[in-house]
TILOTI-630867 format. One line per 4 residues: number of its first residue (from 1); their letters; for each residue x, y negated, z negated of C-alpha. Coordinates in steps of 0.05 Angstrom, whole numbers, plus 5000, padded with zeros to 4 digits. Layout:
// TILOTI-630867
NUM> A> X:Y:Z  ...
This chain:
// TILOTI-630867
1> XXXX> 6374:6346:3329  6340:6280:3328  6394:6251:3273  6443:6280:3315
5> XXXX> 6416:6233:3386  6406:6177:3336  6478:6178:3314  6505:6185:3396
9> XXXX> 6448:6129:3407  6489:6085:3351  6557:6104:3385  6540:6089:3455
13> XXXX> 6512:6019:3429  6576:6005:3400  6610:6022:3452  6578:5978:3495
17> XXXX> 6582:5917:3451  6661:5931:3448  6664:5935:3520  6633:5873:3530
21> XXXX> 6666:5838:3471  6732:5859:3509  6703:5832:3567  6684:5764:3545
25> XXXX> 6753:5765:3510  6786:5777:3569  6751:5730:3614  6753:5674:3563
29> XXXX> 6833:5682:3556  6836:5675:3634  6809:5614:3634  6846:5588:3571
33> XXXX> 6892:5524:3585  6943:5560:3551  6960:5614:3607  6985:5551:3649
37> XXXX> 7045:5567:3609  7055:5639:3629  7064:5633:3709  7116:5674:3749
41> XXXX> 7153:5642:3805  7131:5646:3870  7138:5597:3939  7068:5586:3961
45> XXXX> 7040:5589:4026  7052:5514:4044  7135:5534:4040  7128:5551:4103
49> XXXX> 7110:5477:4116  7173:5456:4075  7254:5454:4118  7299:5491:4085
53> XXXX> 7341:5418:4092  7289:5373:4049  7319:5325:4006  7275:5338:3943
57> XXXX> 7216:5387:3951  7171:5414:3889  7122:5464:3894  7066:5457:3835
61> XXXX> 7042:5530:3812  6986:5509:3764  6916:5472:3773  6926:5400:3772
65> XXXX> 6860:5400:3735  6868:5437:3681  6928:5400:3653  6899:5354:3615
69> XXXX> 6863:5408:3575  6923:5441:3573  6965:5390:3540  6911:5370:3481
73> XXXX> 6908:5448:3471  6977:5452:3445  6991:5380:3425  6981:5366:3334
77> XXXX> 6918:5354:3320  6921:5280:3304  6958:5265:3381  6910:5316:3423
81> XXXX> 6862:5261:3458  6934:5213:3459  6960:5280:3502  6900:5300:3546
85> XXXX> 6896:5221:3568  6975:5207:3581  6978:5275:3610  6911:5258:3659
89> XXXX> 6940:5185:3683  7013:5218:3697  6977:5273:3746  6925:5214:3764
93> XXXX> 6974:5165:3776  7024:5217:3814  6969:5227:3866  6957:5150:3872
97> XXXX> 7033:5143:3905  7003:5188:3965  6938:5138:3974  6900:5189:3929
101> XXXX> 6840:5179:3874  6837:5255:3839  6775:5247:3812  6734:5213:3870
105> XXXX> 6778:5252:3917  6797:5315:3905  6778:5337:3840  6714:5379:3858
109> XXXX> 6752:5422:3906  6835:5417:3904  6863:5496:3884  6928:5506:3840
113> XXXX> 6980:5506:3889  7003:5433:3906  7067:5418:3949  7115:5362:3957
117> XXXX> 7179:5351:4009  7224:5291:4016  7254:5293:4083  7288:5246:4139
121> XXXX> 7236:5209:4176  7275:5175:4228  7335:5184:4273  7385:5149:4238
125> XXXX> 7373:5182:4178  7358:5120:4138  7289:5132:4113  7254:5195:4074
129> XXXX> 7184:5218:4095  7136:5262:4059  7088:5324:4066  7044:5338:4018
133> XXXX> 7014:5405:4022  6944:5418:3980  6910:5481:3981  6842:5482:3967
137> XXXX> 6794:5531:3918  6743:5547:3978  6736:5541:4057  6693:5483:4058
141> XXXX> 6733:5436:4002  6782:5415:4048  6737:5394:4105  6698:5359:4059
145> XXXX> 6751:5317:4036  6785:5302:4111  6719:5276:4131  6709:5234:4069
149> XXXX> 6784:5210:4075  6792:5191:4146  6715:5163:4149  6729:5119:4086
153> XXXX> 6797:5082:4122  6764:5077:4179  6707:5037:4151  6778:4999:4119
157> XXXX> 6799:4979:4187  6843:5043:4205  6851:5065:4280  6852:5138:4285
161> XXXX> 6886:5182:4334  6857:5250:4343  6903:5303:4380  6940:5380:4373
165> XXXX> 7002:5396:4358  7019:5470:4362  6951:5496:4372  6936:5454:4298
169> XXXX> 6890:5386:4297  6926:5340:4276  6897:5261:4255  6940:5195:4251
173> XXXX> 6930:5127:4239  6951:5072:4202  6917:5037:4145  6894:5036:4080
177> XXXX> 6832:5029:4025  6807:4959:4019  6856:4921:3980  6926:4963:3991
181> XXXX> 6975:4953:4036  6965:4995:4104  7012:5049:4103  7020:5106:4158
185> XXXX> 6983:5174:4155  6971:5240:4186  6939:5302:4173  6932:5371:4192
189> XXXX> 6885:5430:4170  6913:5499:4169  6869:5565:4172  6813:5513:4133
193> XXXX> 6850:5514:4064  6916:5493:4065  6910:5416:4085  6981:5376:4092
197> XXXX> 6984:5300:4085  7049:5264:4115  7071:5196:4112  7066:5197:4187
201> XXXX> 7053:5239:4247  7135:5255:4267  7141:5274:4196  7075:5312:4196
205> XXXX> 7102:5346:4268  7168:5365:4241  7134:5404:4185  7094:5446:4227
209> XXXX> 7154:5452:4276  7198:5487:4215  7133:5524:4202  7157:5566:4276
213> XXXX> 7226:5598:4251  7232:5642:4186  7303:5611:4189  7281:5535:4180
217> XXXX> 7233:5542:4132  7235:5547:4053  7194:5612:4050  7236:5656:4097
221> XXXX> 7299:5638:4050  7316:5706:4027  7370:5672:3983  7319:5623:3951
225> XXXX> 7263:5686:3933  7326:5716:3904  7336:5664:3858  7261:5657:3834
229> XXXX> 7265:5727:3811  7330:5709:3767  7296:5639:3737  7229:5683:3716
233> XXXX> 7167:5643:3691  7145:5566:3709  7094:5519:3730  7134:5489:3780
237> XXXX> 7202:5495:3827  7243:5441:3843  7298:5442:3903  7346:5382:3911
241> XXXX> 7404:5370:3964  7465:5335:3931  7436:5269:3956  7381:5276:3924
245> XXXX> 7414:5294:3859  7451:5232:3860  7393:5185:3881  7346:5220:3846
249> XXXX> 7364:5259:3793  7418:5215:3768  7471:5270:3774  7544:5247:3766
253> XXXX> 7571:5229:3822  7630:5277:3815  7582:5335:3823  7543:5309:3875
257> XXXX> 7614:5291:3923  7632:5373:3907  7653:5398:3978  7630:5469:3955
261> XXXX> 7551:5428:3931  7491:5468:3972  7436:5437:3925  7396:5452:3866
265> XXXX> 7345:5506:3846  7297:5496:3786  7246:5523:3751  7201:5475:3706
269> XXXX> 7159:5507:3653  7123:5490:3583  7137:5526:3516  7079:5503:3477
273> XXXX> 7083:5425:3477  7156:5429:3500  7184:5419:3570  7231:5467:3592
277> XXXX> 7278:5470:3655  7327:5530:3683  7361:5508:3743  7418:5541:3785
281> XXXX> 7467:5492:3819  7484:5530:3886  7557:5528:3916  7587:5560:3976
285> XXXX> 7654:5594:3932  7664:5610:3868  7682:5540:3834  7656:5556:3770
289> XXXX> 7704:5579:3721  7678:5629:3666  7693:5633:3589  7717:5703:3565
293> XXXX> 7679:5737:3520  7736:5721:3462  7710:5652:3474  7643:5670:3458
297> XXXX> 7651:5704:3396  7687:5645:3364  7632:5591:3390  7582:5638:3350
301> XXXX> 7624:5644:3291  7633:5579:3297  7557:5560:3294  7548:5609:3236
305> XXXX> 7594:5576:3193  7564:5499:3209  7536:5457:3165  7509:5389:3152
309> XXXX> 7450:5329:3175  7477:5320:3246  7448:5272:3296  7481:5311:3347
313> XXXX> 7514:5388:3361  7556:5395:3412  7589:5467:3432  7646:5461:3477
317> XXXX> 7687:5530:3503  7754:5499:3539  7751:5419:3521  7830:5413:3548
321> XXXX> 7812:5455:3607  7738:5399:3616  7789:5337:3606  7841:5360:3669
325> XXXX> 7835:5315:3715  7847:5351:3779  7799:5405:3752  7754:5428:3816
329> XXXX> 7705:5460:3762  7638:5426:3758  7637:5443:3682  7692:5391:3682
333> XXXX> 7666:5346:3734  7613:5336:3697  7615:5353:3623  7686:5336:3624
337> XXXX> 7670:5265:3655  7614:5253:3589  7673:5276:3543  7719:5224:3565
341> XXXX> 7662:5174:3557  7646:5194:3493  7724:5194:3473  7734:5129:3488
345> XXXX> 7676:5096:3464  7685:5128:3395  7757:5103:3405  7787:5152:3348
349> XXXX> 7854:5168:3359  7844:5225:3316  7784:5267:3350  7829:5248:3417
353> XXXX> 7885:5276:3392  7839:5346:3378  7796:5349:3437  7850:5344:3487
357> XXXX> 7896:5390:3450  7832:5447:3440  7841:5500:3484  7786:5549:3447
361> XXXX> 7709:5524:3437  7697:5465:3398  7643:5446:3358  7627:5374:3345
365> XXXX> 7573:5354:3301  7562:5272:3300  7537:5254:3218  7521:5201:3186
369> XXXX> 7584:5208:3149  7619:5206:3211  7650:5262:3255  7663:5338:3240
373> XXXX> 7706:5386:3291  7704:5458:3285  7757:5496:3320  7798:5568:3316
377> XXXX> 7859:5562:3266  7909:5542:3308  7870:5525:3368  7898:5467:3364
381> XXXX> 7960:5475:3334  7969:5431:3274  8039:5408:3306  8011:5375:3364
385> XXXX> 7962:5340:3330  8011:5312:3280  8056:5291:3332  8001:5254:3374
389> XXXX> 7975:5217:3304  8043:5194:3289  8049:5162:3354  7988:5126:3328
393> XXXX> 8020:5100:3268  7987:5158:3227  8027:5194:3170  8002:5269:3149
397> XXXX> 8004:5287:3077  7967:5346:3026  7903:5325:2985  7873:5367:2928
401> XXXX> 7811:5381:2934  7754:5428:2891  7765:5479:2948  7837:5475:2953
405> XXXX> 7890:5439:2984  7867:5383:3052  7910:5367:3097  7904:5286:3115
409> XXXX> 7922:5238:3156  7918:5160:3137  7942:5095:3162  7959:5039:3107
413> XXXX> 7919:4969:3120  7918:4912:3076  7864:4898:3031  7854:4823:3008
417> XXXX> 7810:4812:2943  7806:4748:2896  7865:4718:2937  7914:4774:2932
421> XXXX> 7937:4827:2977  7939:4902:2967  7960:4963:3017  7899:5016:3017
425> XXXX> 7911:5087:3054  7858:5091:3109  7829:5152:3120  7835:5180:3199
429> XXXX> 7822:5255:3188  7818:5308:3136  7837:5381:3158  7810:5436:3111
433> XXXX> 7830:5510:3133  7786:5567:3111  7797:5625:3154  7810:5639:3224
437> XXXX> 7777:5576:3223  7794:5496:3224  7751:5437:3212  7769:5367:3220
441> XXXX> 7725:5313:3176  7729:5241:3198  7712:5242:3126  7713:5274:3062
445> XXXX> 7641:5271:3050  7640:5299:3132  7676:5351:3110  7636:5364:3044
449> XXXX> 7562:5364:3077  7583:5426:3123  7569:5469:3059  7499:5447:3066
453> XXXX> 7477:5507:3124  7409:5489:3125  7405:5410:3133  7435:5439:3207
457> XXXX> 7372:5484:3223  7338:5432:3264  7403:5427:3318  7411:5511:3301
461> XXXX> 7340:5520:3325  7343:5475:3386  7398:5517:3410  7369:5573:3390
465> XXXX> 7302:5562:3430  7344:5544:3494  7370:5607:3502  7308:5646:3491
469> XXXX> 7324:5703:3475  7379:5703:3549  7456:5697:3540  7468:5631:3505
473> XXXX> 7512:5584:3563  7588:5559:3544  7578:5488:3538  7513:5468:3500
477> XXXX> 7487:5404:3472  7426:5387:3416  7405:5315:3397  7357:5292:3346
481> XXXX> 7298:5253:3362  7329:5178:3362  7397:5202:3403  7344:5242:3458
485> XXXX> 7304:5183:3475  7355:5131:3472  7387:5187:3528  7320:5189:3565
489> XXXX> 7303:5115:3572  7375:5107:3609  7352:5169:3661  7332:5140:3723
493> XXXX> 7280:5193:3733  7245:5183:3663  7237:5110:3684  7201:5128:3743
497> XXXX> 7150:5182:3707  7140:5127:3662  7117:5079:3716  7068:5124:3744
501> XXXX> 7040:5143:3670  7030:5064:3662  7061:5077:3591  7122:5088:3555
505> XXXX> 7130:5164:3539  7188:5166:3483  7145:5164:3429  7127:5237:3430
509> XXXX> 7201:5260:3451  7223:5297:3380  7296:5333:3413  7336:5333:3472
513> XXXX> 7368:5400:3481  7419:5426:3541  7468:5478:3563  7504:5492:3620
517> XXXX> 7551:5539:3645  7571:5585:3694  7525:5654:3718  7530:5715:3704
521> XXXX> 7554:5765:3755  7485:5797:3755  7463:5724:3779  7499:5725:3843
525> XXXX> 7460:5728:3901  7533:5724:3940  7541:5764:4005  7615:5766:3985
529> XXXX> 7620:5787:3913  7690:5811:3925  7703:5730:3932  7680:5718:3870
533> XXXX> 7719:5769:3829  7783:5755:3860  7776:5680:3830  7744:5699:3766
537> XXXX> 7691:5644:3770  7619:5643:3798  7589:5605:3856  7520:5586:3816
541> XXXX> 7530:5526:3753  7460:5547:3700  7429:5492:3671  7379:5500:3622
545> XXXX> 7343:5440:3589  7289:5433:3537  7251:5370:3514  7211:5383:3447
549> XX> 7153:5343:3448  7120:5336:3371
C-alpha cells in the first residue's frame, strides 16, 4: 500500500511539472516576437474613425514595440543588431512625421493597433489631411500622454483651444516642440483608449463625423470585411483610391485612369525575414480577363522543363492578347505596358517577332548568355516568325546540333581583321523543338544552359514561395538580387521609406518576386455574379508580392 501512494505521489508530481512546463511553454510562445508574423485580418476599432473615401489609409495590427525584436529574431545571425536598429529608426522615424518621439512619448503605454488615413482637408480638394488613430494598452496611458503632449507645446508657445464636438473633447492648436516648424493639431479621446491625432481640427471633425453612419465609415464596409476574410493573415491592411495609387504607389498610369478603378485592398505580412503583400485591385465590372485552365497546364509544364542561371523569370499566359492596344484588361494595361518597354529597350527584332505572335504562356528567362523563350509548339507558329525576321533582313536555315537538328536565324555583317574584310553569319535566334514544346535561344550557349534544371532553383523557389501553397496567378515575375534593387531604388515609395529610415535599405534586399492576375470566382464578393459569368472575366485584379530579405 505505501509503494503503491508513493508511486501515485511520483505521478501526480509529474504531472504537475508537465502542466506547468506546458504552461511556461505556452506563455513564453505568446510573447515570442515571432507570432507578429501569424496575425489574422481584422479592421480595428479606430475604422470607424477612417471614410470609406480616404485616399491612403493603413491600419497596423501588431505592437509597434515589439518590432524591433521581431526583426533581429529572424534576421542571420551576423545582421540581427543591423536589423533590430534599421527596423527601430523606420518605426521611430515613421512616428516623427506626426510630431512624435516613441520612446519619450509613447512607448510605455501605446497598444498594438495603430491607424493611419489620408484624406481631403480642404474644400477645393487640393490638400490631404491626416488622422492618426492609437489605441492604448490601459485606461490611464492615453491620458497620460495628452497631458504630457499638449502641456509640453504649450510651454513651446502653442495656443490651445479646448471644446466638444459630438459629445467628444476635442483640443486644437497650432505649434510645435522647440526647434520645428509649428504645424496644426487636434486631438480627441474616445471611451479613454482610443486617442486620434489629426493634422487639424476640420480634419479631426470630419473623422468623428464618418464615425455617425455605418455607411461612411471603413468598418461598416460589408464588402471590405469580405475581402479580409479572402486575403487571410497580416500585420497590416492597406486601402488606396486610384489617386493615391498613382501619387503614391507609383501605379501606371493606365491603371489608375481605369473608368471601372474603385481602389486597392492589401494585406502586408512577414514570412520570416521576408515581406510579403496580397492585394485585390477592386473594379465595378468584370474587366479582368481570365486564362483557361489549358493555359495553366502549359505555364507549369513549361516551368518544369526550365533551365539555366537566370537573372530574371518571367511567366506570361496571353503576351499577344497583353500587347493589344485597345485592350480594356488591366493585365494589359499594366503588364502589357512593362512588355512593350522591355521590347523595345532590348531592341531584338527576334524576341519581338515571338512575343507579339505568342498567343499561349510564355516563359522568358533573361541569362547571362542572353535571352531564352519557352513557348507551346506552334504557339507561335514558326511561319509567322519567319516571315516577320525576313522583313528584318533575317534568313532561316537548319543547324546540327548534339541534340538534333536547330532551326536558326542569322543576318551576315562584315567582319574587318588585319585590313581585310570578311562576311560572318550573325546569330539572331536559335529554335530547338523537343516536344509539344518550343524554345527560342538568343544563343546557343542560351539554349544549352536550360539543361542545367537546378542553376534555376533560386527563380523556381521565389515563385514557388509566392504562391504559398494558393493557386499560382497567370502572369508572374522573379528577379535576382541585383535586378530587385535596381527595381526598388526607381519606386517612388521605397525612396520615401528610405528617408524616414535615414539609410539606404537595398543592401539586405536578396529577390524581388510578383504575380498578378485575375480572381477566382470564389473571390468575388459581386452582388451580380451573373455579370461576371456572362463576360468570362472577374471584377477583382490579385497581386501578390514578396521581397526576400537575406
Amino acid at each position: 500500500m505505501k509503494a503503491r501512494s508513493f508511486l501515485l505521489a511520483v505521478a501526480a508530481a509529474v504531472v504537475v511539472l508537465l502542466t506547468l512546463a506546458t504552461g511556461v511553454w505556452w506563455a513564453m510562445a505568446q510573447q515570442s516576437p515571432l507570432r507578429l508574423a501569424q496575425q489574422p485580418l481584422a479592421l480595428p476599432r479606430a475604422a470607424r474613425f477612417v471614410p470609406r473615401q480616404s485616399a491612403l489609409s493603413l491600419h497596423w495590427l501588431v505592437d509597434p514595440g515589439r518590432l524591433p525584436a521581431y526583426a533581429q529574431a529572424v534576421a542571420p545571425t551576423k545582421q540581427r543588431r543591423a536589423a533590430r536598429d534599421t527596423v527601430q529608426q523606420l518605426r521611430d522615424g515613421a512616428f516623427a512625421l506626426a510630431g512624435l518621439e516613441f520612446s519619450d512619448e509613447l512607448a510605455d503605454w501605446i497598444g498594438p493597433q495603430v491607424s493611419l488615413s489620408l484624406l481631403d482637408a480642404g474644400a477645393g480638394g487640393d490638400r490631404l489631411g491626416w488622422v492618426l488613430a492609437l489605441s492604448s494598452r490601459d485606461q490611464d496611458g492615453a491620458k497620460r500622454f495628452l497631458q504630457r503632449f499638449w502641456q509640453t507645446r504649450s510651454l513651446a508657445g502653442t495656443d490651445l483651444q479646448i471644446s466638444r464636438y459630438r459629445g467628444m473633447g476635442v483640443i486644437s492648436g497650432r505649434g510645435a516642440l522647440l526647434g520645428r516648424e509649428p504645424q496644426p493639431l487636434a486631438t480627441a479621446l474616445i471611451d479613454d483608449d482610443l486617442l486620434l491625432l489629426a493634422s487639424g481640427r476640420g480634419v479631426l471633425e470630419q473623422a468623428l463625423d464618418v464615425s455617425q453612419l455605418d455607411d461612411l465609415h471603413q468598418l461598416g464596409d460589408v464588402d471590405l470585411q469580405k475581402r479580409l476574410t479572402q486575403l487571410g493573415d497580416g500585420v497590416a491592411l492597406l486601402t488606396a483610391s486610384p489617386e493615391a495609387l498613382s501619387t503614391w504607389l507609383g501605379m501606371p498610369q493606365d491603371v489608375v485612369t481605369h473608368p471601372d478603378l474603385e481602389g486597392l485592398v492589401a494585406a502586408l505580412g512577414f514570412q520570416g525575414p521576408d515581406l510579403s503583400v496580397d492585394g485585390m485591385l477592386r473594379f465595378r465590372s468584370p474587366v479582368v480577363k481570365a486564362s483557361g485552365s489549358a493555359a495553366s497546364v502549359a505555364s507549369d509544364a513549361l516551368l518544369a522543363s526550365a533551365g539555366g542561371n537566370a537573372d530574371a523569370l518571367a511567366l506570361l499566359s496571353n503576351p499577344t492578347g497583353l500587347l493589344e492596344a485597345s485592350s480594356q484588361d488591366p493585365q494589359a494595361q499594366w503588364i502589357g505596358s512593362v512588355l512593350k518597354a522591355q521590347l523595345k529597350a532590348l531592341g531584338a527584332p527576334a524576341l519581338d517577332a515571338i512575343a507579339t505572335h505568342t498567343d499561349g504562356p510564355l516563359l522568358w528567362e533573361q541569362q547571362p548568355q542572353g535571352w531564352l523563350l519557352g513557348t507551346r509548339a506552334g504557339h507561335p507558329a514558326t511561319e509567322l516568325v519567319d516571315a516577320a525576321l525576313q522583313e528584318q533582313g533575317l534568313v532561316g536555315s537548319s543547324l546540327e546540333s548534339d541534340r538534333g537538328p536547330l532551326t536558326v536565324w542569322t543576318r551576315l555583317t562584315r567582319k574587318r581583321s588585319h585590313g581585310s574584310e570578311s562576311l560572318q553569319a550573325q546569330l539572331a535566334v536559335a529554335l530547338d523543338k523537343e516536344g509539344s514544346q518550343s524554345w527560342w535561344g538568343e544563343s546557343l550557349d542560351a539554349l544549352q544552359q536550360r539543361r542545367d534544371e537546378k542553376a534555376l532553383q533560386p527563380r523556381l523557389q521565389q515563385l514557388k514561395r509566392l504562391a504559398d501553397g494558393e493557386d499560382a496567378l497567370p502572369q508572374q515575375l522573379a528577379l535576382a538580387a541585383s535586378l530587385s534593387r535596381d527595381q526598388l531604388q526607381r519606386w517612388r515609395p521605397w525612396a520615401l521609406v528610405q528617408t524616414v529610415a535615414g539609410r539606404s535599405l537595398l543592401e539586405p534586399v536578396q529577390g524581388l518576386a510578383m504575380a498578378v492576375g485575375p480572381a477566382r470566382a470564389s473571390d468575388s464578393v459581386s452582388d451580380k455574379p451573373l455579370a461576371r459569368d456572362q463576360s468570362g472575366g472577374s471584377d477583382t485584379l490579385r497581386l501578390r508580392v514578396l521581397l526576400h530579405m537575406g
